[in-house]
PyMOL CGO cylinders between C-alpha atoms (Angstrom):
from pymol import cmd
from pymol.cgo import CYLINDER

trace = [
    CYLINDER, 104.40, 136.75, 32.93, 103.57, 137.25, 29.13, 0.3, 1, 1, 1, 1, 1, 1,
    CYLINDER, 103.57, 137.25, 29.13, 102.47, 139.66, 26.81, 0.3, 1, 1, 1, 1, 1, 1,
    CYLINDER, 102.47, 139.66, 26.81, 98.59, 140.89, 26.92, 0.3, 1, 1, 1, 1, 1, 1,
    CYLINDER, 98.59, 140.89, 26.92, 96.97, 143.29, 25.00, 0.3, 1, 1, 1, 1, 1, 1,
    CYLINDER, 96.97, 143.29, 25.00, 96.89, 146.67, 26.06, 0.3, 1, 1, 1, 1, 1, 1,
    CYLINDER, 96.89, 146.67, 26.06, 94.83, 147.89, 23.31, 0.3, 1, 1, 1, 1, 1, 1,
    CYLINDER, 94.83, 147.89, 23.31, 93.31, 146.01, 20.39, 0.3, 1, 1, 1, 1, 1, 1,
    CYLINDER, 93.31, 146.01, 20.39, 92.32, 149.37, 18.84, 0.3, 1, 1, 1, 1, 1, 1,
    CYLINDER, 92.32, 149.37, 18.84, 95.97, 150.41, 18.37, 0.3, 1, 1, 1, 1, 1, 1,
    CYLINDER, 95.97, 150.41, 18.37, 96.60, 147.51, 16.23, 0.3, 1, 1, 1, 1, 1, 1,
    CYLINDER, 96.60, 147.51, 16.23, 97.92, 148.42, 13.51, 0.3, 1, 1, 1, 1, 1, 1,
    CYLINDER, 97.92, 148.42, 13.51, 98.02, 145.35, 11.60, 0.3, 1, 1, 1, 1, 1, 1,
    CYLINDER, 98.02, 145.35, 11.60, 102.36, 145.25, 10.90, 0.3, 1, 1, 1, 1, 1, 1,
    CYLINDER, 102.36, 145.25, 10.90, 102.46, 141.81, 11.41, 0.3, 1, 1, 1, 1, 1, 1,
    CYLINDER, 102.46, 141.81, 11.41, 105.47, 143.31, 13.79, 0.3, 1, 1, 1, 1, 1, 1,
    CYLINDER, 105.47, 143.31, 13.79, 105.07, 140.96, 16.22, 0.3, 1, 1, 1, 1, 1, 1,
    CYLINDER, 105.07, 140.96, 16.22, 103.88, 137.79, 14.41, 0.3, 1, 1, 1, 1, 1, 1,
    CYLINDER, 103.88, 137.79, 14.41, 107.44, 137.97, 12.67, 0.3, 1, 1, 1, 1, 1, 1,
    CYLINDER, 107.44, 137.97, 12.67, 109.43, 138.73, 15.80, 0.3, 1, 1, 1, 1, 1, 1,
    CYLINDER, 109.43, 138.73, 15.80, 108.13, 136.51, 18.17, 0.3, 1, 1, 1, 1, 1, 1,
    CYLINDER, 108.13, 136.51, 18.17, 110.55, 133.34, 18.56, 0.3, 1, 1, 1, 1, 1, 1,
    CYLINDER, 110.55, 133.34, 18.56, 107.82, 131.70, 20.46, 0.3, 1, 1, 1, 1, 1, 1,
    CYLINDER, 107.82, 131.70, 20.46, 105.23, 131.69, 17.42, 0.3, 1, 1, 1, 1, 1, 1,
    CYLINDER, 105.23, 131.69, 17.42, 102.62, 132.96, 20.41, 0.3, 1, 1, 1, 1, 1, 1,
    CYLINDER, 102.62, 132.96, 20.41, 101.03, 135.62, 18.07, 0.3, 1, 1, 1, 1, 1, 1,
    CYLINDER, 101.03, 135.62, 18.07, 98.77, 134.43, 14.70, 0.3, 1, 1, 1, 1, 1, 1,
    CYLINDER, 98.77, 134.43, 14.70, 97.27, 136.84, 12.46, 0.3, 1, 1, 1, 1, 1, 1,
    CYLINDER, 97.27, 136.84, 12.46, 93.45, 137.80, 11.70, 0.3, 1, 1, 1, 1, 1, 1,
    CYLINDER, 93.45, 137.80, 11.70, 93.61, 138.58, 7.94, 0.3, 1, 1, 1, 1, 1, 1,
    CYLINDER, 93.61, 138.58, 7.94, 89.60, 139.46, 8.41, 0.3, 1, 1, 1, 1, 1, 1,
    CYLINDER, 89.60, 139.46, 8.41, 90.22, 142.12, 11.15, 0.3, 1, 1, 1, 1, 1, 1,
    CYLINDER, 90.22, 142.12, 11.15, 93.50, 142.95, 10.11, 0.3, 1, 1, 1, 1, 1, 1,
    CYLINDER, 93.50, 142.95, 10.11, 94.78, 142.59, 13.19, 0.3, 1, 1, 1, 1, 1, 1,
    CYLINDER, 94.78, 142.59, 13.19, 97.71, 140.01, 15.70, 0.3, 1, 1, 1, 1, 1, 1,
    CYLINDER, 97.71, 140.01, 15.70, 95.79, 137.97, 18.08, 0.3, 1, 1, 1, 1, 1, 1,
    CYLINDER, 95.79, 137.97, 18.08, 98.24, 136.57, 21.11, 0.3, 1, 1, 1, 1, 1, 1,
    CYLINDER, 98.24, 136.57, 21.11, 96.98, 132.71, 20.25, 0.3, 1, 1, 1, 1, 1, 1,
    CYLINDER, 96.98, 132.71, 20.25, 99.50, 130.86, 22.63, 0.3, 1, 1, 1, 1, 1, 1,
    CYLINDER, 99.50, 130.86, 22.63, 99.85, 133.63, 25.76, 0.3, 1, 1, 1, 1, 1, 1,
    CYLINDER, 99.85, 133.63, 25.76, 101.39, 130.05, 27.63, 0.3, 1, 1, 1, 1, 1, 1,
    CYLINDER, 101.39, 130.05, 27.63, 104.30, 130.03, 24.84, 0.3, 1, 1, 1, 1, 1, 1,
    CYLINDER, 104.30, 130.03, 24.84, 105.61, 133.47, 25.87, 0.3, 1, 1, 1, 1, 1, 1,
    CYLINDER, 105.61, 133.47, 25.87, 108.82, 133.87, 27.04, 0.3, 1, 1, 1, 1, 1, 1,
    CYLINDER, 108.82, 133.87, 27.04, 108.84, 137.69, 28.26, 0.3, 1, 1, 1, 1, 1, 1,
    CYLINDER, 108.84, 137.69, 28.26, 111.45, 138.58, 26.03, 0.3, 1, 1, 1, 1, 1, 1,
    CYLINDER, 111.45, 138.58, 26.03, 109.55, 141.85, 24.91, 0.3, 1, 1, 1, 1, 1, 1,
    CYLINDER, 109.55, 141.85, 24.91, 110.73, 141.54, 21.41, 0.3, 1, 1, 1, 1, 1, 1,
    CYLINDER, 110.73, 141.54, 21.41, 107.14, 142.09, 20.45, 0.3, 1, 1, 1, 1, 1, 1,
    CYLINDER, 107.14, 142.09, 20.45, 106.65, 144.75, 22.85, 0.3, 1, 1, 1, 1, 1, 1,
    CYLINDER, 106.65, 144.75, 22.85, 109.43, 146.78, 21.75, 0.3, 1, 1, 1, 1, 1, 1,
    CYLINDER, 109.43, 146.78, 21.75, 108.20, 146.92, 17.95, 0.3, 1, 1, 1, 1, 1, 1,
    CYLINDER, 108.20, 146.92, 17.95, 104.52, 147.51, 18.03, 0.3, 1, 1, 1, 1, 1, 1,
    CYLINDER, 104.52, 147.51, 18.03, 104.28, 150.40, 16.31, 0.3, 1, 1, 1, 1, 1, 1,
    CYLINDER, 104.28, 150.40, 16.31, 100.31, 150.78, 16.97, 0.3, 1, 1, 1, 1, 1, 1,
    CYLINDER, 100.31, 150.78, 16.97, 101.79, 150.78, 20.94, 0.3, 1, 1, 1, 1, 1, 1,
    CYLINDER, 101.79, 150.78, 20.94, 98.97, 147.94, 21.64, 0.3, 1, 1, 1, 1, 1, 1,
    CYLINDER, 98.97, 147.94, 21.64, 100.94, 145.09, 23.19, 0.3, 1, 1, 1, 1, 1, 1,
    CYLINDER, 100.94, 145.09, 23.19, 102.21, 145.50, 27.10, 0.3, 1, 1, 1, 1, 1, 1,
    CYLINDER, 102.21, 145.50, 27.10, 103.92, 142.99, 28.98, 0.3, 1, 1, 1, 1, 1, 1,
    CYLINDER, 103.92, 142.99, 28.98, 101.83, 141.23, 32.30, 0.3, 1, 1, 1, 1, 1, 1,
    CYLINDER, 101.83, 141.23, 32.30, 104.74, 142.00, 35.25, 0.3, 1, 1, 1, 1, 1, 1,
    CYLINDER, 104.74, 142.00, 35.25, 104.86, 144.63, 36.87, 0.3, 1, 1, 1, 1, 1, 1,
    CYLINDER, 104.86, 144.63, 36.87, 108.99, 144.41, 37.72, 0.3, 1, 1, 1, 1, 1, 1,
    CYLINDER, 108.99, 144.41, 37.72, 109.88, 145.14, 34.30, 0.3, 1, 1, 1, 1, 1, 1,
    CYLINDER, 109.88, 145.14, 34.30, 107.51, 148.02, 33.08, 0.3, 1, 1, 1, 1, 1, 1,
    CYLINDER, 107.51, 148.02, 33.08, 109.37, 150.99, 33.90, 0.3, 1, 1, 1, 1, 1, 1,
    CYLINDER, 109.37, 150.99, 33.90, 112.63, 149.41, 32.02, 0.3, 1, 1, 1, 1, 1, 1,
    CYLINDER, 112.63, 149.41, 32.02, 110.35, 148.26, 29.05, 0.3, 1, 1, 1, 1, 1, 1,
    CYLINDER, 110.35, 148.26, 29.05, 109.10, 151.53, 28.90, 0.3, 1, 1, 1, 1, 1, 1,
    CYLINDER, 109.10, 151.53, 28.90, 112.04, 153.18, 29.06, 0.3, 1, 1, 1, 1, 1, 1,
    CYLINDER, 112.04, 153.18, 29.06, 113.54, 151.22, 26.55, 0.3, 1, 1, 1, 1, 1, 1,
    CYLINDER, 113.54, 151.22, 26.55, 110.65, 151.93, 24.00, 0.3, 1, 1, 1, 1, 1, 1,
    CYLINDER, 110.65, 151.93, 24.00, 111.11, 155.46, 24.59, 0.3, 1, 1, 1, 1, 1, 1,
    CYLINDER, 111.11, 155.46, 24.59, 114.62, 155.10, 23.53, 0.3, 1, 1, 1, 1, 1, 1,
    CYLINDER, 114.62, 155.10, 23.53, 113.73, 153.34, 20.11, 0.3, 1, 1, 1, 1, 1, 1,
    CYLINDER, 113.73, 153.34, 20.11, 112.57, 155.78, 17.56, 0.3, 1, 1, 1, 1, 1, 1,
    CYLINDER, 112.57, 155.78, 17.56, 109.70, 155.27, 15.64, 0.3, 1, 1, 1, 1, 1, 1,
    CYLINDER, 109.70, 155.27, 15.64, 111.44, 154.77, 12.35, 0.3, 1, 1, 1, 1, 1, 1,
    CYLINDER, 111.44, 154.77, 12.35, 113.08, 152.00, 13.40, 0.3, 1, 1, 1, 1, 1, 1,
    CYLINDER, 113.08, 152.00, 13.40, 111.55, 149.04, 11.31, 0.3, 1, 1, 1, 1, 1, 1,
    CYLINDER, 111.55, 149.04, 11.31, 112.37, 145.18, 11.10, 0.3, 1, 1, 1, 1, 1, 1,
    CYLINDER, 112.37, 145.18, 11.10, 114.19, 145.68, 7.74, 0.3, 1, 1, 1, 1, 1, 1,
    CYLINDER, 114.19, 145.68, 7.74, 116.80, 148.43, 9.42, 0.3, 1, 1, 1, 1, 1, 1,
    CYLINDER, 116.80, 148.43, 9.42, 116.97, 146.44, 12.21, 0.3, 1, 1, 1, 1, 1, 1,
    CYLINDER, 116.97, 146.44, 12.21, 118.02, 143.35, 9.85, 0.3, 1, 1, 1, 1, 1, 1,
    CYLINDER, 118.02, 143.35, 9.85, 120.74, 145.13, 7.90, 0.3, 1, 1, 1, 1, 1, 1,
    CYLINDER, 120.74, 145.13, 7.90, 122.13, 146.05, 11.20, 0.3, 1, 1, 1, 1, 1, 1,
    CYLINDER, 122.13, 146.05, 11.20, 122.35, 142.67, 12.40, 0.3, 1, 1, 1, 1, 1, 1,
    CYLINDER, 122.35, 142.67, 12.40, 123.76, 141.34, 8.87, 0.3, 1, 1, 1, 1, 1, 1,
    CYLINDER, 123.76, 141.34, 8.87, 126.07, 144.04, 8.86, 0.3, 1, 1, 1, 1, 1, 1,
    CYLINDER, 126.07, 144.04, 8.86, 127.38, 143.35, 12.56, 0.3, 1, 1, 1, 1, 1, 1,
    CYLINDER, 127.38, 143.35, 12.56, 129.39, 140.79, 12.00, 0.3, 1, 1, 1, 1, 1, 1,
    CYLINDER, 129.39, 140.79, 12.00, 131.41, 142.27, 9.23, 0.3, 1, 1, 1, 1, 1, 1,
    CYLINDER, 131.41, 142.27, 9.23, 132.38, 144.90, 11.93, 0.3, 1, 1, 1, 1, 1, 1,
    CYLINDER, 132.38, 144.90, 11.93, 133.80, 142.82, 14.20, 0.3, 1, 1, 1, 1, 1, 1,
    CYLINDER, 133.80, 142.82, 14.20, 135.84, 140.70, 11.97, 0.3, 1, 1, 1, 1, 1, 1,
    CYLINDER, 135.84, 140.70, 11.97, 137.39, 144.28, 10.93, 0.3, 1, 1, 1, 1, 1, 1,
    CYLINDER, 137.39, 144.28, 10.93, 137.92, 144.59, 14.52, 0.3, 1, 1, 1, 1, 1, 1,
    CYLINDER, 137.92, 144.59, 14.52, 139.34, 141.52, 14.98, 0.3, 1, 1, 1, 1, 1, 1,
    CYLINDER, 139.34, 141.52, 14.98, 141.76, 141.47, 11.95, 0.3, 1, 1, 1, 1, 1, 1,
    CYLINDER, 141.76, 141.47, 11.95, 143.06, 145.28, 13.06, 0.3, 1, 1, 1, 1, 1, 1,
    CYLINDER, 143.06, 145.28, 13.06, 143.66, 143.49, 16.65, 0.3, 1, 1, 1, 1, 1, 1,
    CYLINDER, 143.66, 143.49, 16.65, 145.05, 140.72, 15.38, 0.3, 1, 1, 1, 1, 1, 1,
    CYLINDER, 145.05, 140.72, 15.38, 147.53, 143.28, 13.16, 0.3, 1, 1, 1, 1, 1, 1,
    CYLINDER, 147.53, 143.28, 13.16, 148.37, 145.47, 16.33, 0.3, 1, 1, 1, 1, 1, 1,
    CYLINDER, 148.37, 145.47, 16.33, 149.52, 142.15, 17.80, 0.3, 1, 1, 1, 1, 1, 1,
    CYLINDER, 149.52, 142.15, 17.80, 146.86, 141.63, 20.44, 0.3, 1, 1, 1, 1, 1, 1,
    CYLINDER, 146.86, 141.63, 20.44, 145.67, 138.50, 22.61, 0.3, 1, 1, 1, 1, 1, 1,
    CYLINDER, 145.67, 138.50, 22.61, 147.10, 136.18, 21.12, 0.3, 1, 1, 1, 1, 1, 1,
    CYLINDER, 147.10, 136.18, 21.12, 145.45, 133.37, 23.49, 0.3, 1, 1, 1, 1, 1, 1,
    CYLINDER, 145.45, 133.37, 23.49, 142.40, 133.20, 20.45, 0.3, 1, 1, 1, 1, 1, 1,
    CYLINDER, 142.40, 133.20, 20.45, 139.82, 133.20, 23.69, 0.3, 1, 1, 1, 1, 1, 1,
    CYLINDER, 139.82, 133.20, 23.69, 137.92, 135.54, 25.54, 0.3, 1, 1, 1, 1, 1, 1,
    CYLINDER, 137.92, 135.54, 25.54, 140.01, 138.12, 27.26, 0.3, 1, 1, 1, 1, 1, 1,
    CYLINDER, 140.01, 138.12, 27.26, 137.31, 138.35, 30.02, 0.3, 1, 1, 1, 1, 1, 1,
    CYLINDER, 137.31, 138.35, 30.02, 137.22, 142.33, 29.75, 0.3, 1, 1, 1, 1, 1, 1,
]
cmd.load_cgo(trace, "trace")
């Protein structure tokens, strides 16, 4: 179960999934401008790469998953990039300490843990 090329052709050359992949299992060609899946055995099916190709050449090896992956891609628009992605995730946890400070004013759990809902 790993990630395998469905197209070398539709690479792109992003780097997408060279920077997304906490497993380090893709390297880059700078000659062919294109990702090359060096370390298939490091993959970890997490389908972070998968999700972001924007070339669409990358599919994952298991069969269970590929109607939810491909769902889920369908659901990410195309202009959805690394950098928005990033300022969403840096500007997450702002949010929730708003949320938890106008809790914490309305006088809510007061036990500091997780309420378990």
């Amino acid at each position: 179960m790993s990630v395998v090329r469905y197209d070398l052709n539709n690479c792109i050359g992003c780097q997408h999934c060279v920077t997304v992949c906490p497993m380090d299992v893709f390297r880059f060609d700078t000659d062919n401008n294109k990702s090359v899946i060096a370390y298939p055995e490091n993959c970890q099916s997490c389908g972070q790469c998968y999700m972001g190709c924007q070339g669409r050449s990358l599919d994952m090896s298991y069969y269970q998953t590929s109607m939810v992956n491909a769902a889920a891609r369908a659901a990410v628009p195309d202009s959805v990039t690394p950098d928005s992605v990033k300022e969403a995730t840096i500007a997450q946890p702002e949010k929730s300490a708003e949320e938890a400070a106008a809790k914490e004013a309305e006088g809510g759990d007061k036990s500091g843990g997780w309420s378990g809902k």
